[in-house]
C-alpha positions in Angstrom: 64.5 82.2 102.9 67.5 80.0 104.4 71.0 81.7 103.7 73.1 79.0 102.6 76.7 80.9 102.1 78.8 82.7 104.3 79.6 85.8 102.1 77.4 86.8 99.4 78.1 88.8 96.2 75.8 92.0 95.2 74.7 90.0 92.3 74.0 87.1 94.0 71.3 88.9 96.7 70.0 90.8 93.8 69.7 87.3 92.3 67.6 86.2 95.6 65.1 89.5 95.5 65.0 90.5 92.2 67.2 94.1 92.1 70.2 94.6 90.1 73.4 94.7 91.5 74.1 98.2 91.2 70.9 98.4 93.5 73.0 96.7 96.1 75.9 99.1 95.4 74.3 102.3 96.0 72.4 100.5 99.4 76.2 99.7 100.3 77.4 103.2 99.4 74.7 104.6 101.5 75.1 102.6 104.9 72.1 100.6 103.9 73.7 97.6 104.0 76.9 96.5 105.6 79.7 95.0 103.5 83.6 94.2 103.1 85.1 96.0 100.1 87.8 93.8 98.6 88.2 96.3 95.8 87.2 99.3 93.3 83.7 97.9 92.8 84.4 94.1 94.4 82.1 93.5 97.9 81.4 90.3 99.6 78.4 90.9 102.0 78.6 88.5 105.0 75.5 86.1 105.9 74.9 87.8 108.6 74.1 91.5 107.1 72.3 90.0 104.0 70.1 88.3 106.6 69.3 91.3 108.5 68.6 93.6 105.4 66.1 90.8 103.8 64.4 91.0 107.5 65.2 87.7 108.8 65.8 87.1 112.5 69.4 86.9 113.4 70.8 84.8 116.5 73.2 87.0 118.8 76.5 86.8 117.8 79.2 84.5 120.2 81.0 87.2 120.4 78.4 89.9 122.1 77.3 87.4 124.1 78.6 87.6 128.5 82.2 86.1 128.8 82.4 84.5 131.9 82.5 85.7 135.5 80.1 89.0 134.7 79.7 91.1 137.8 81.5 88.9 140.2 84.7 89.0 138.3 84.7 92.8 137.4 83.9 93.4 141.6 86.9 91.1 142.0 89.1 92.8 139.8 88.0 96.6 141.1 88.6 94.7 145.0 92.0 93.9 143.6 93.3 97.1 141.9 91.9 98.9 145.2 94.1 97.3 147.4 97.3 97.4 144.7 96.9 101.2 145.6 96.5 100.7 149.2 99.8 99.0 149.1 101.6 101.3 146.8 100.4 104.8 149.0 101.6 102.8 152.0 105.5 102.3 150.7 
């Protein structure tokens, strides 16, 4: 099934698998499912989540994925804040 919207509504998914809203409520309420409460009993649940719960594969996120320079720039920076100490013991 090809999730077409970014957020979706508890009614709407129910809609998609045939459960009832308040289903997807108490799923949300128990950490079942993760969502954004915009109010009392409003929820938008992004495209992402609603994929996972219905068991569809989701791409890694842009954001988890290696910024550049990896390794080579964290040796770098720990080569760099070693000799900033060097010269501040040496003062």
């Amino acid at each position: 099934m090809k999730l077409a919207k970014a957020f979706y509504s508890p009614s709407e998914l129910g809609e998609l698998i045939d459960l009832s809203s308040d289903t997807f409520l108490n799923y949300i309420k128990a950490n079942k499912i993760f969502a954004i409460k915009l109010s009392e009993r409003t929820y938008r649940i992004p495209q992402r989540a609603a994929a996972r719960f219905l068991g569809e594969t989701v791409p890694i996120s842009r954001i988890t994925k290696r910024a550049h320079g990896g390794q080579a720039a964290a040796a770098k920076l720990r080569r760099r804040m070693g000799a900033e100490e060097r010269a501040t013991v040496t003062r």
